[in-house]
C-alpha positions as CSV (number, residue, x, y, z in Angstrom):
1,X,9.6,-54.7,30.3
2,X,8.6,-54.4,26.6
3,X,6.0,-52.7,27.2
4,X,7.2,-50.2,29.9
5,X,10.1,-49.3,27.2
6,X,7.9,-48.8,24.3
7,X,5.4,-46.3,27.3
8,X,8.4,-44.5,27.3
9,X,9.4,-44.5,23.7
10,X,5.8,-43.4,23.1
11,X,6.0,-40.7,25.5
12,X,9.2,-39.3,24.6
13,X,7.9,-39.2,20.6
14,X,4.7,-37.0,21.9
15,X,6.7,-34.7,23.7
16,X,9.2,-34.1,20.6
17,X,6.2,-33.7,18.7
18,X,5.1,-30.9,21.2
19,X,8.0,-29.2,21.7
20,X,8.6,-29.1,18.1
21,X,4.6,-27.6,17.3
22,X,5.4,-25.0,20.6
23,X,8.9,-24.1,18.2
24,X,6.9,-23.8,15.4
25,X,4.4,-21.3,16.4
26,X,6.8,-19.5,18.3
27,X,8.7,-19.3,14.7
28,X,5.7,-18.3,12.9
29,X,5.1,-15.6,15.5
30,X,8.2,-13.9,15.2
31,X,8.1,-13.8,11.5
32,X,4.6,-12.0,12.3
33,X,5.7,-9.7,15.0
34,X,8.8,-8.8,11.9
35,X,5.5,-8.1,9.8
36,X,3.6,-6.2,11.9
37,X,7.4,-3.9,12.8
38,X,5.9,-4.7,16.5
39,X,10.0,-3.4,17.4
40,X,10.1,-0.3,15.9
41,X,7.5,1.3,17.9
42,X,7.7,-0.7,21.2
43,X,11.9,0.1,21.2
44,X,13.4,3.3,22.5
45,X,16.2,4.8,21.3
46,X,19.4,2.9,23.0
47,X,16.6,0.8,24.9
48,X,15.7,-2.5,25.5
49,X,13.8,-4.3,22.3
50,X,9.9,-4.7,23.1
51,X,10.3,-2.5,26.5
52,X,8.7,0.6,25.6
53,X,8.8,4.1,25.8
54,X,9.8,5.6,22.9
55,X,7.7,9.0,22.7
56,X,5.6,9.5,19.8
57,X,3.8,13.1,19.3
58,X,-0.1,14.0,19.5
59,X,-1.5,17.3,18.6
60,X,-2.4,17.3,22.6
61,X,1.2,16.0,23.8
62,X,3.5,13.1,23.4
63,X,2.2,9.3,24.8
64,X,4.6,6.4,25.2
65,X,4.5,3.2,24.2
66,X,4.2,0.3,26.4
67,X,7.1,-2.3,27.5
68,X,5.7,-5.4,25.8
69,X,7.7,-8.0,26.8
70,X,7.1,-10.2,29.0
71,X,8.0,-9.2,32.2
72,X,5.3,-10.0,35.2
73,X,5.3,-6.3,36.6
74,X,5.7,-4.2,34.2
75,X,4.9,-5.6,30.7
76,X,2.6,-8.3,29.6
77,X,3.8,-11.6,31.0
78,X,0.0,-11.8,33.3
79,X,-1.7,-11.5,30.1
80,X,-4.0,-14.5,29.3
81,X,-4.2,-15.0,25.8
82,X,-7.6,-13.7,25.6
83,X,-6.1,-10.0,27.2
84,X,-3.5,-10.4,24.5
85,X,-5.9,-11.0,21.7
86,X,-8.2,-8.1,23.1
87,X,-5.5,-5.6,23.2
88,X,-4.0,-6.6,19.8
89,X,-7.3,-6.4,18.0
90,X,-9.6,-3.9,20.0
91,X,-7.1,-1.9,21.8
92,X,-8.5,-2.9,25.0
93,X,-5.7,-3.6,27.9
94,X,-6.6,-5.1,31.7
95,X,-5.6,-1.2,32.4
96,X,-8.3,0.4,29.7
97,X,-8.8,1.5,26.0
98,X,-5.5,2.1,24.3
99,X,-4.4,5.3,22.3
100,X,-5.1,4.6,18.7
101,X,-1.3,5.2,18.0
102,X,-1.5,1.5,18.6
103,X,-2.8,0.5,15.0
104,X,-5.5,-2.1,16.4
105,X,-7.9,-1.1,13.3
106,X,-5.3,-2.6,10.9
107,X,-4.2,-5.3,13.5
108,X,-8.3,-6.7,13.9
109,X,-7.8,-8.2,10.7
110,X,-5.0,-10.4,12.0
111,X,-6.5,-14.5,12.1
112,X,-6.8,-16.4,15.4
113,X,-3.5,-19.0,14.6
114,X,-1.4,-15.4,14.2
115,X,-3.0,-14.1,17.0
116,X,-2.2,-17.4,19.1
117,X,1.8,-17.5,16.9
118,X,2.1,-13.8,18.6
119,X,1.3,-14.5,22.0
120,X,3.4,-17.8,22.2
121,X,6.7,-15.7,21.0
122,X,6.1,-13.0,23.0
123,X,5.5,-15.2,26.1
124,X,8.1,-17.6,25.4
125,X,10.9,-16.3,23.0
126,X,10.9,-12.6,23.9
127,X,13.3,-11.5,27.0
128,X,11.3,-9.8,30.2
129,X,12.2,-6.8,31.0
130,X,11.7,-4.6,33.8
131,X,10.7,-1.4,33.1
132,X,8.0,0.7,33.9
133,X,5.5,2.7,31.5
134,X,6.2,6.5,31.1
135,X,2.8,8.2,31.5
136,X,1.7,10.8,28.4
137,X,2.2,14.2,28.1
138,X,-1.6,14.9,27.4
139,X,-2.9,17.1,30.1
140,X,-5.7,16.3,32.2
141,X,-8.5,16.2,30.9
142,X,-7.5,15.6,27.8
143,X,-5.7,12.6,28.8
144,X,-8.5,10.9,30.5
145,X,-9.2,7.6,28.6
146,X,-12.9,6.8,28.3
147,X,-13.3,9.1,25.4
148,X,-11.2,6.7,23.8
149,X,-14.3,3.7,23.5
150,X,-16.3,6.5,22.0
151,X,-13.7,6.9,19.4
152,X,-13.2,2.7,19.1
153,X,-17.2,2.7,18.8
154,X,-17.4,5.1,15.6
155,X,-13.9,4.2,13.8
156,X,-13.0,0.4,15.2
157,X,-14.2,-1.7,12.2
158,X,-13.7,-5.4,13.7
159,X,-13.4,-8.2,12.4
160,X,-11.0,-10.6,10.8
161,X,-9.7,-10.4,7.3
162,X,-12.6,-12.4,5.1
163,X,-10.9,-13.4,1.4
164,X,-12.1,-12.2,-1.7
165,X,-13.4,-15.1,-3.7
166,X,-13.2,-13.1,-7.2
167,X,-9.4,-12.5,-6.5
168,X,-6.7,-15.2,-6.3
169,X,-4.6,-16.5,-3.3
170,X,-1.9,-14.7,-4.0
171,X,-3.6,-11.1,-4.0
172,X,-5.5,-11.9,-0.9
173,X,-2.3,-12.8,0.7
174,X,-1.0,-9.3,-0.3
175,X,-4.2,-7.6,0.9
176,X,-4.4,-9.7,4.4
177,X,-0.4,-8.4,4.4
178,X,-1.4,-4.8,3.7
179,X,-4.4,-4.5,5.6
180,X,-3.3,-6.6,8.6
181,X,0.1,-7.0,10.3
182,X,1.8,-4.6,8.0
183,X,-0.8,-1.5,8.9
184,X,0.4,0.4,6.1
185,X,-2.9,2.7,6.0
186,X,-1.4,3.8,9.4
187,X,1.2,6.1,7.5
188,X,-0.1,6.0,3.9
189,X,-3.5,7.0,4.6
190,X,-4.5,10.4,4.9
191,X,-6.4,11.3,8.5
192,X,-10.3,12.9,9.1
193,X,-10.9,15.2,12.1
194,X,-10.9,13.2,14.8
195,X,-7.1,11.6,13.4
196,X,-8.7,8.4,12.0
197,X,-7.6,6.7,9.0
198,X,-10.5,7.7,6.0
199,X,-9.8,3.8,4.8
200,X,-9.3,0.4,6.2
201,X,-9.1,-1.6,2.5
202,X,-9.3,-0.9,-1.5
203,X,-12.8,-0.5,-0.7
204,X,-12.4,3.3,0.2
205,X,-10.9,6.0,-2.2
206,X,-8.9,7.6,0.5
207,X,-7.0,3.7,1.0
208,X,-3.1,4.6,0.8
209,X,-3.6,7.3,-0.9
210,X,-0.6,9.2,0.6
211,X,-0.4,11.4,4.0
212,X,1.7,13.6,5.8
213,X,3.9,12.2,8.3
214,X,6.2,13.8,11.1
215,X,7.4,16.0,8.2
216,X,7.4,13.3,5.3
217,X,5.2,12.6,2.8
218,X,4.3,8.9,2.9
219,X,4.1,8.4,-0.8
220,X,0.4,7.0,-2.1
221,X,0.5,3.5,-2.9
222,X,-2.4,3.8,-6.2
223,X,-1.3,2.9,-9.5
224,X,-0.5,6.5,-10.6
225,X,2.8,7.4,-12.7
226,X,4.5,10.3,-11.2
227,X,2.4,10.8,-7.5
228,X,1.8,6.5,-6.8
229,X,3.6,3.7,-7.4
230,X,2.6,3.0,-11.0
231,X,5.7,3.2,-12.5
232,X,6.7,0.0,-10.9
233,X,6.1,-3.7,-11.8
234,X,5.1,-6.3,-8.6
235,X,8.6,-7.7,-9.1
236,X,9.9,-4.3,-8.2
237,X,7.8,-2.8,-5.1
238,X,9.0,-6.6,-4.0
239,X,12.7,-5.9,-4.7
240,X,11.7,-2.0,-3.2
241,X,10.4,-3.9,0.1
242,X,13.5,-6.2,0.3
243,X,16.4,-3.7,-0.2
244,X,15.2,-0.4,0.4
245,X,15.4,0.2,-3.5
246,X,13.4,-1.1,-6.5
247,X,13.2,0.1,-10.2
248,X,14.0,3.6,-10.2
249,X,12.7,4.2,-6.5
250,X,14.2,4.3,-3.4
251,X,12.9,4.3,0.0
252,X,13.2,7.5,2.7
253,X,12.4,8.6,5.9
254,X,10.8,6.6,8.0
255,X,10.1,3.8,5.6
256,X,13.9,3.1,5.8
257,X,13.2,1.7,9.3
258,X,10.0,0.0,8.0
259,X,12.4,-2.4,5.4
260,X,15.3,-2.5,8.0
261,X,12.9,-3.9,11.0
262,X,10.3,-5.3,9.0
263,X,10.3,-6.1,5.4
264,X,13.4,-7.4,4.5
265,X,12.5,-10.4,6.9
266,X,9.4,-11.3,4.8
267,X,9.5,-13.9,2.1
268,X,9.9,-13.3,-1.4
269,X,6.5,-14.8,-1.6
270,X,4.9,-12.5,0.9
271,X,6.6,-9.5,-1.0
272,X,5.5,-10.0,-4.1
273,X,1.7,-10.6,-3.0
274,X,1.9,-7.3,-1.4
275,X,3.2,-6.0,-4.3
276,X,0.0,-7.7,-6.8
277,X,-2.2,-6.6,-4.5
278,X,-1.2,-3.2,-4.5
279,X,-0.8,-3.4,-8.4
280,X,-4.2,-3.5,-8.0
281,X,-4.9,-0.3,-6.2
282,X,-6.6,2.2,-9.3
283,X,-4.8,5.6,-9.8
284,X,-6.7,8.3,-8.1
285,X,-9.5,9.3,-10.0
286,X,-8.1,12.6,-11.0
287,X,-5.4,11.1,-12.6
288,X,-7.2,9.6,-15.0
289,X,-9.2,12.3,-15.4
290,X,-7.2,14.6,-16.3
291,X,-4.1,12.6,-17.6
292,X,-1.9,14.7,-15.5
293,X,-0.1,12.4,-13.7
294,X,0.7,9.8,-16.8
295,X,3.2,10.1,-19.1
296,X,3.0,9.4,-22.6
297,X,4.7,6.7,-23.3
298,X,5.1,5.6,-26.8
299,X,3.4,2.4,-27.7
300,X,7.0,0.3,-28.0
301,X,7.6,1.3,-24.3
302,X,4.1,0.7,-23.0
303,X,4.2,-3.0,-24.7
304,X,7.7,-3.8,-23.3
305,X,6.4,-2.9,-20.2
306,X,3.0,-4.5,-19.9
307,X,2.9,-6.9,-22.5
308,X,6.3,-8.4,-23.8
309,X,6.7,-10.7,-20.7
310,X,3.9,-13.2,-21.9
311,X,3.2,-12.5,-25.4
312,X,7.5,-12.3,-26.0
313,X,9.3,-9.5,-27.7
314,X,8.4,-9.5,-31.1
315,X,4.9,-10.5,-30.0
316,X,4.9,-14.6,-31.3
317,X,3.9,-15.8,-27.9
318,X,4.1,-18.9,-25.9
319,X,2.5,-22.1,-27.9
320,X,-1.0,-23.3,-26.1
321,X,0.2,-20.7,-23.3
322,X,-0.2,-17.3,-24.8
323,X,-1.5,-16.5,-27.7
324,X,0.9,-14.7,-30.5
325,X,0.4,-11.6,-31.7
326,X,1.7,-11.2,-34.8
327,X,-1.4,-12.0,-37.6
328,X,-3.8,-12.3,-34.4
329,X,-7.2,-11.7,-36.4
330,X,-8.4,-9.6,-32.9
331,X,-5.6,-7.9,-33.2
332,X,-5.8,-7.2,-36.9
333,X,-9.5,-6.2,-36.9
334,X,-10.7,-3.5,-39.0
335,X,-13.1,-2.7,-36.1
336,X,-10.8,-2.4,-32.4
337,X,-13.5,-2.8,-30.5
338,X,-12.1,-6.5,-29.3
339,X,-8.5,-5.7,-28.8
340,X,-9.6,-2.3,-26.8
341,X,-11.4,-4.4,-24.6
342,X,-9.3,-7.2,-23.6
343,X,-6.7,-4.4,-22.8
344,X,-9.0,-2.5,-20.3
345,X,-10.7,-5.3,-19.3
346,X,-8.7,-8.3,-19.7
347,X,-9.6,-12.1,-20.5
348,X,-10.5,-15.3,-18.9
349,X,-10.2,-18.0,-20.8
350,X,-13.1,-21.1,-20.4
351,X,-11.8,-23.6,-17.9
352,X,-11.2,-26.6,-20.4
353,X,-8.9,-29.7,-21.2
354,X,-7.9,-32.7,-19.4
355,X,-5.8,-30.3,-16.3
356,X,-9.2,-27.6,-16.3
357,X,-6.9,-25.5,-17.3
358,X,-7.8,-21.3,-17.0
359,X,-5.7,-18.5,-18.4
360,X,-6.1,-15.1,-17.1
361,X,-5.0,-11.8,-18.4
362,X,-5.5,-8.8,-16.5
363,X,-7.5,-5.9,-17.2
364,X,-5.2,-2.6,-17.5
365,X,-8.4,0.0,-17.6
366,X,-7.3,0.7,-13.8
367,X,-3.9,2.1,-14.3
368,X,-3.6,2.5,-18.4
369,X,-4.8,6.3,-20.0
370,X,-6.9,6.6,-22.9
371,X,-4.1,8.0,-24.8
372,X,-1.6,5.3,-23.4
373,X,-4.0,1.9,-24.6
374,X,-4.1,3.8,-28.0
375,X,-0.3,4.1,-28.0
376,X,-0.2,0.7,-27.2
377,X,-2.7,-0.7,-29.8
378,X,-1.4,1.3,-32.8
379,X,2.0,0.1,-31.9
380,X,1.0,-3.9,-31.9
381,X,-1.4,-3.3,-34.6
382,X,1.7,-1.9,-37.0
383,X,4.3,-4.7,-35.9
384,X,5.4,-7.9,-36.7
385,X,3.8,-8.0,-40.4
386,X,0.5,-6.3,-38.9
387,X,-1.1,-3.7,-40.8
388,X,-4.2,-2.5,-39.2
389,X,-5.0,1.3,-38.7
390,X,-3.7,3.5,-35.6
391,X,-6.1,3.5,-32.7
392,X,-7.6,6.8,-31.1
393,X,-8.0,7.9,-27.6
394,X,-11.8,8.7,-28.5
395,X,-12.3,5.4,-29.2
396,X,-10.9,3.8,-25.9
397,X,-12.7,6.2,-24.3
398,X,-16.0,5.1,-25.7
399,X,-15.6,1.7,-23.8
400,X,-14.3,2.2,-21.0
């Protein structure tokens, strides 16, 4: 009888432990279906959520999207998890190739445990409904599909996000965020010919650099001051993520939908990744070439800005954390060749001490002017009991 009770006991523990695994995954798939704004296309107006057919324009007529829930009939409740993967990531459905509206080049990147997170809410949390796909607008033969692989064959880059081993975990959490479920080269990346996006990561120039869009602009995402996003600090395009507004910039259009369905779900953490990582985007290079889209700042503002948050206000530092400032010999140097470089190219520190502790500064070369690291190095170079000589734009210049 012992025995038989402790069978059961021992049963009923593995079956918790399932159920609470199956409520876990369905949990973390929700979270990534919030990510990926799955909702916002796949919803109608007035319709049911996930069931399709909202219309969404072509140059060669509208096309609808597909009821995704998972109804038997009608949406995807047949769909083995290898039909779910293949559509999600190759836009390949039981029926055919899907219209590239669905953004399976961004979504490619998306790991197998998300994939798996998706399919188990969407199979188990989302409610079926039964509703049939509205066929596109595109006449025939236009709307025949095989074309469609050809496309896949010269645009579809496949393959699962791979991390960047010279950038931390934080910043490829951002990028995996960016270039992944959140698809954001699907509106901030400006189109070729044959309507594909001219980049898939920070690899390509063309990456979120800004596009039209149904009558918007869908702002770039590069580092520059008055075009990009430069103006604003990680903390902020966070904060602009969460609440529609961050710094001085407010969201419009249709990214207004993107923070109400999608962003404001993510956590803090995820946001600010996203927001490093796109810190890390460089201004386009005619900005910097021509310094048109950079103000100039004077060297007070610049250092509140990029500086005062480690090395402190009036520039003394953080003991063993930062260093000060104020005397700093680099700093100080009748020759600025040091202090010039760390600023464009930041410092890492040697991995020492009893923790192997590292300190990292970044490099500001990407997103700082000429004109504005001179600003910045004749102001800390004539503060806090400094007295070295102004800085010139001619002489950043000559290492960068």
């Amino acid at each position: 009888m012992i025995k038989t009770n402790a069978l059961v006991l021992t049963t009923c523990l593995f079956a918790s432990s399932a159920i609470a695994a199956d409520a876990e995954l369905i949990q973390q798939g929700e979270y990534l279906a919030k990510a990926s704004d799955c909702v916002a296309c796949h919803t109608a107006p007035g319709g049911k959520a996930f069931a399709g057919g909202l219309a969404m324009p072509t140059p060669v007529g509208d096309i609808y999207t597909t009821n995704i829930t998972p109804d038997p009939e009608t949406g995807i409740g047949n769909y083995s998890l290898e039909q779910f993967a293949a559509a999600v990531r190759q836009g390949e459905s039981p029926d055919g190739p899907l219209y590239p509206a669905m953004p399976f080049t961004s979504y490619t990147k998306l790991t197998d445990p998300d994939i798996e997170a998706l399919y188990a809410y969407f199979m188990d949390a989302v409610d079926p409904v039964n509703q049939e796909n509205k066929e596109s607008d595109i006449p025939w033969p236009l709307s025949m599909r095989w074309p469609l692989n050809i496309w896949k064959s010269l645009f579809l880059e496949e393959g699962v996000y791979e991390a960047d081993a010279s950038q931390t975990e934080q910043w490829n959490r951002g990028a995996y965020l960016v270039q992944g479920p959140g698809h954001c080269s699907s509106c901030h990346t400006p189109r070729g010919l044959a309507f594909q996006e001219k980049g898939l990561s920070e690899k390509d120039e063309d990456f979120l650099a800004g596009a039209q869009l149904d009558g918007w602009w869908a702002t770039s995402l590069h580092g520059d001051w008055q075009t990009g996003i430069g103006a604003l600090s990680a903390d902020e395009i966070a904060t602009l993520l969460k609440t529609g507004m961050g710094g001085q910039v407010s969201v419009s259009g249709s990214m207004g939908e993107v923070v109400r369905h999608s962003t404001q779900h993510l956590t803090d953490e995820d946001l600010l990744a996203i927001g490093v990582y796109l810190k890390s985007l460089s201004p386009s290079p005619d900005s910097i070439a021509t310094n048109v889209d950079e103000p100039t700042l004077n060297g007070a503002e610049l250092y509140n800005e990029y500086c005062s948050t480690c090395h402190t206000s009036n520039g003394s530092g953080y003991p063993d954390v930062t260093p000060t400032l104020a005397g700093n010999p680099t700093v100080n140097a009748t020759d600025p060749s040091s202090v010039i470089r760390v600023v464009l190219d930041g410092v890492e520190s040697p991995v020492s001490g009893p923790g192997h502790t590292q300190r990292l500064m970044p490099g500001y070369a990407w997103q700082l002017s000429n004109e504005q690291v001179a600003n910045l190095l004749t102001f800390m170079r004539s503060r806090w009991g400094n007295d070295a000589g102004p800085v010139s734009a001619t002489e950043v210049e000559a290492h960068r």
